[in-house]
Each structure stands twice: as structure tokens, then as C-alpha cells.
C-alpha positions in Angstrom: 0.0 0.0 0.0 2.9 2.4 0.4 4.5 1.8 -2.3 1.2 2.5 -4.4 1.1 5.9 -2.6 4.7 6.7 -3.1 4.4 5.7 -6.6 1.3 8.0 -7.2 3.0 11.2 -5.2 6.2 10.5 -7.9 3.8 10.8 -11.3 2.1 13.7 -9.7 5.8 15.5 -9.1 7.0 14.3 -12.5 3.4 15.7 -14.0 3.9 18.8 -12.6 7.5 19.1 -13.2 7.9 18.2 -16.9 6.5 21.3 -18.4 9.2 23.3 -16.3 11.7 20.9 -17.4 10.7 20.9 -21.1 10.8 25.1 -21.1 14.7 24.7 -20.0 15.6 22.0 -22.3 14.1 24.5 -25.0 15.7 27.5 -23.8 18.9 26.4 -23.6 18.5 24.6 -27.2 17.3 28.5 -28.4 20.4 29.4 -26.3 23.2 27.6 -27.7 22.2 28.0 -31.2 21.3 31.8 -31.2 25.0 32.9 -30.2 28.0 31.5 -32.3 30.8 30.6 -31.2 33.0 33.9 -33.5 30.5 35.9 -30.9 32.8 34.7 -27.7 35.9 35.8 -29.3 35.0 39.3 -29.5 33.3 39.3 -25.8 36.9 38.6 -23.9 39.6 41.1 -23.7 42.8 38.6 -22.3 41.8 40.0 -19.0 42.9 37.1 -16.2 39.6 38.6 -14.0 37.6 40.4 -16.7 37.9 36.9 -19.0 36.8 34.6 -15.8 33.8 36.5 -15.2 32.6 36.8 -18.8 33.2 33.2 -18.9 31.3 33.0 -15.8 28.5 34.6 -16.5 28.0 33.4 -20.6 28.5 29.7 -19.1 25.7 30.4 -16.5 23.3 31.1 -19.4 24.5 29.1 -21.5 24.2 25.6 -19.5 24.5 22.4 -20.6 26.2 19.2 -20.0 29.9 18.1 -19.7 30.4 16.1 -23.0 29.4 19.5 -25.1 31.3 21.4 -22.9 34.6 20.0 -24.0 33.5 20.3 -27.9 32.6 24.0 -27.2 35.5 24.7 -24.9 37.8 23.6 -28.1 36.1 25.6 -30.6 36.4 28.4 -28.0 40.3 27.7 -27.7 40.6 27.9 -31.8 38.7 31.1 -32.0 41.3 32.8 -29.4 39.4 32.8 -26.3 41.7 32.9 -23.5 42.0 29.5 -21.5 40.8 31.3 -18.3 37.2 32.4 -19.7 37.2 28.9 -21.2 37.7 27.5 -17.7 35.2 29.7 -16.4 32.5 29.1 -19.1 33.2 25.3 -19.1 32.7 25.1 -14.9 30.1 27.5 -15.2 28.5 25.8 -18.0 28.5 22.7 -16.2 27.9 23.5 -12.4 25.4 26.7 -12.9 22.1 26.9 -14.1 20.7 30.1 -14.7 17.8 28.8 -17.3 17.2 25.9 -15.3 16.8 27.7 -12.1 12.7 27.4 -11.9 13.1 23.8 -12.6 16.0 23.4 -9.6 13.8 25.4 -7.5 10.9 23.6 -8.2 12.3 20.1 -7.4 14.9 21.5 -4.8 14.1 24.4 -3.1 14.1 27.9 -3.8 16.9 28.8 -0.8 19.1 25.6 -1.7 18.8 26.2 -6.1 19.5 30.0 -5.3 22.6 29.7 -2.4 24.1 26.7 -4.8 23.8 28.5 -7.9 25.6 31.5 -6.4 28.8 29.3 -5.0 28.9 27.4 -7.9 29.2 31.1 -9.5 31.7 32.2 -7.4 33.6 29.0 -7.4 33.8 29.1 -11.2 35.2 32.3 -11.4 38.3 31.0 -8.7 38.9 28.1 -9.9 39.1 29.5 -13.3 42.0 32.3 -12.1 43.8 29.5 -10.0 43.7 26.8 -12.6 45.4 29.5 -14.8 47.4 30.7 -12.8 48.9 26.9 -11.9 49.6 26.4 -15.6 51.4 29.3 -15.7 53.8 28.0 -12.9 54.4 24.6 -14.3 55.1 25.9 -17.6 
């Protein structure tokens, strides 16, 4: 009997979720093909802090998962975006989700979806400047 309950409150979640979740898979469809990558090139200056946050902030909108990110991240790399706002827009990309914020609220919590977002933010940005700056030691 309680697993017929439990079963019943999950289809009325997923009912209730899945037009959320179908408006972020479309936005960030609409997302990644209205800006081309040539755009991103002219967006970052060379900047170590100006690059990460750019990067930052375009891979917040511009979510998506980890297997694209690497494809992207290349294409980035070969239109002579810096390897910083690459960094930044790959962890950002991954890690925060600005167009699927309603959804992670939804499912998650408004405080948790809103205080994660905003670390994974921040997070990006620094480990994008330290990852950088690392490679520049080594090298």
C-alpha cells in the first residue's frame, strides 16, 4: 500500500514538473544555437579577471552538460578565447544553471537552487584564475 502511494505522489511530481523541465531543455536549445561561437571571441579582452567572469557569466546562461562542454571549450580555444574564460565558461556551463533555475527550485528548493547557484558562481570564477594561474607556474 505504500508503495502505491509513493508511486502516485512520484507521477504527480513528474506531471507537474515536466512542463518546467521541457521550457529549459528549450531554452537552452534556443540558447546555444542563437550565439555562435565567433561571438565569444570578441566578448573577452585577455583580462585574467575580466575573461573569468565573462566566462562566468556566458556559461551560467549558457548551460549544458559536460560532454558539449569540451567540444565548445575547443572551438572556444581555436577562436582565441583565453584558456581562463574557457575554464570559467566550461565550470560555469557545467555547475550553474541560470535557465534551469525554476526547474531546480521547483524540485529542490528555492533557498538551496538559489545559495548553490551562487557558490557554484563564485567557485567558477576562482577556480578558473587558480587553474590558470597553476599552468602558468608549471610551464
Amino acid at each position: 500500500m505504500k508503495l502505491k502511494i509513493a508511486l502516485g505522489q512520484t507521477y504527480n511530481n513528474f506531471k507537474r514538473a515536466m512542463p518546467i523541465l521541457l521550457g529549459v531543455l528549450i531554452l537552452i536549445s534556443i540558447v546555444n544555437v542563437a550565439i555562435p561561437s565567433s561571438y565569444y571571441a570578441k566578448v573577452f579582452t585577455g583580462n585574467l579577471f575580466v575573461d573569468s567572469i565573462m566566462g562566468t557569466v556566458i556559461g551560467s546562461i549558457a548551460a549544458g552538460n559536460p560532454i558539449t562542454s569540451y567540444v565548445i571549450g575547443g572551438e572556444l580555444l581555436e577562436e582565441g578565447v583565453s584558456l581562463v574564460a574557457v575554464t570559467a565558461f566550461i565550470l560555469a556551463w557545467v555547475t550553474v544553471g541560470v535557465i534551469q533555475l525554476p526547474a531546480e527550485i521547483l524540485m529542490l528548493g528555492k533557498r538551496f537552487a538559489i545559495t548553490r547557484n551562487i557558490l557554484a558562481f563564485l567557485s567558477a570564477i576562482i577556480i578558473a584564475i587558480l587553474a590558470v594561474l597553476t599552468l602558468r607556474i608549471l610551464q
